[in-house]
C-alpha positions in Angstrom: 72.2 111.1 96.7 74.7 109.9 99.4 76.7 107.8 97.3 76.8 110.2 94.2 78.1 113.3 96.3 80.5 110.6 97.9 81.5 109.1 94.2 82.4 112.7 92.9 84.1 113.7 95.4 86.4 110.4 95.2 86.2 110.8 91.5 88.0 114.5 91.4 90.2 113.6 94.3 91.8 110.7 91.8 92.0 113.5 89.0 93.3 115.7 91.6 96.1 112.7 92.5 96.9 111.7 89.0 97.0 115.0 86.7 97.6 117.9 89.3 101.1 118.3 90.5 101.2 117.5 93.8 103.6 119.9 95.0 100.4 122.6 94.7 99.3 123.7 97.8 95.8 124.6 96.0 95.5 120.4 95.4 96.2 119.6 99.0 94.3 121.9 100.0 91.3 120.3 97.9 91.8 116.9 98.7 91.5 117.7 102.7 88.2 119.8 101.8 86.9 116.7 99.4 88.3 114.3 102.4 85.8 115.9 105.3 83.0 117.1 102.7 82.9 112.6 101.8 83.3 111.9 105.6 80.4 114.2 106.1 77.9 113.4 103.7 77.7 110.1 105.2 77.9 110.7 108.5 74.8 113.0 107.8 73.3 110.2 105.3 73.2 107.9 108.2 72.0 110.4 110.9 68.8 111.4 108.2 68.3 107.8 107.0 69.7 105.1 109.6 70.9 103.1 107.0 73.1 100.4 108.5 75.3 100.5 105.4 75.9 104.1 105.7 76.9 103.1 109.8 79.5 100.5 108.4 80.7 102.9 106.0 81.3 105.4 108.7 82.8 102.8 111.2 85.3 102.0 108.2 85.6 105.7 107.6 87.1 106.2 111.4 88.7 103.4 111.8 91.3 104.4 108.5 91.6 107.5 109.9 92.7 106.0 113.4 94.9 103.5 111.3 96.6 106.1 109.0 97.4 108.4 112.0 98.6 105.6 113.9 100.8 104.5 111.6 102.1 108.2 110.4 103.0 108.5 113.9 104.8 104.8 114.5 106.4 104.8 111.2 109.3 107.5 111.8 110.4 106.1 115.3 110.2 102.6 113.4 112.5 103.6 111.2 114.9 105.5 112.8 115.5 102.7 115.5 116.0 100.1 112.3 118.9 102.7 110.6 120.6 103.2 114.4 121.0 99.3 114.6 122.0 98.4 110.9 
């Protein structure tokens, strides 16, 4: 049941990417709401069940989301030091 709630919500989020504008805010919107309802279900998948896979999955989960902020926040001073030295 985990992985089925987890594979339609990935599912609409890649219709959602490829066919949907993504200048509408509805879209975001969805994909942030899809984004915690998948991060959810298997943090409470693993909670109910102890499954180590379910752990991993949520260890991988946290440590993307440490990684993409990470980087969204490096990436801009990166860049603007590169273009003040070219």
């Amino acid at each position: 049941m985990v992985f089925g709630i987890v594979f339609t919500s990935v599912a609409t989020t890649a219709f959602l990417m490829y066919y949907v504008e993504s200048e509408h805010r509805l879209k975001r919107a969805l994909e942030v709401i899809l984004m915690f309802v998948v991060f959810g279900v298997v943090i409470y998948g693993y909670v109910v069940t102890g499954s180590f896979i379910l752990g991993v999955m949520t260890l991988f989960i946290v440590a993307m989301f440490f990684f993409a902020f990470v980087v969204s926040y490096l990436l801009p001073r990166i860049r603007s030091k590169s273009k003040r030295y070219s």
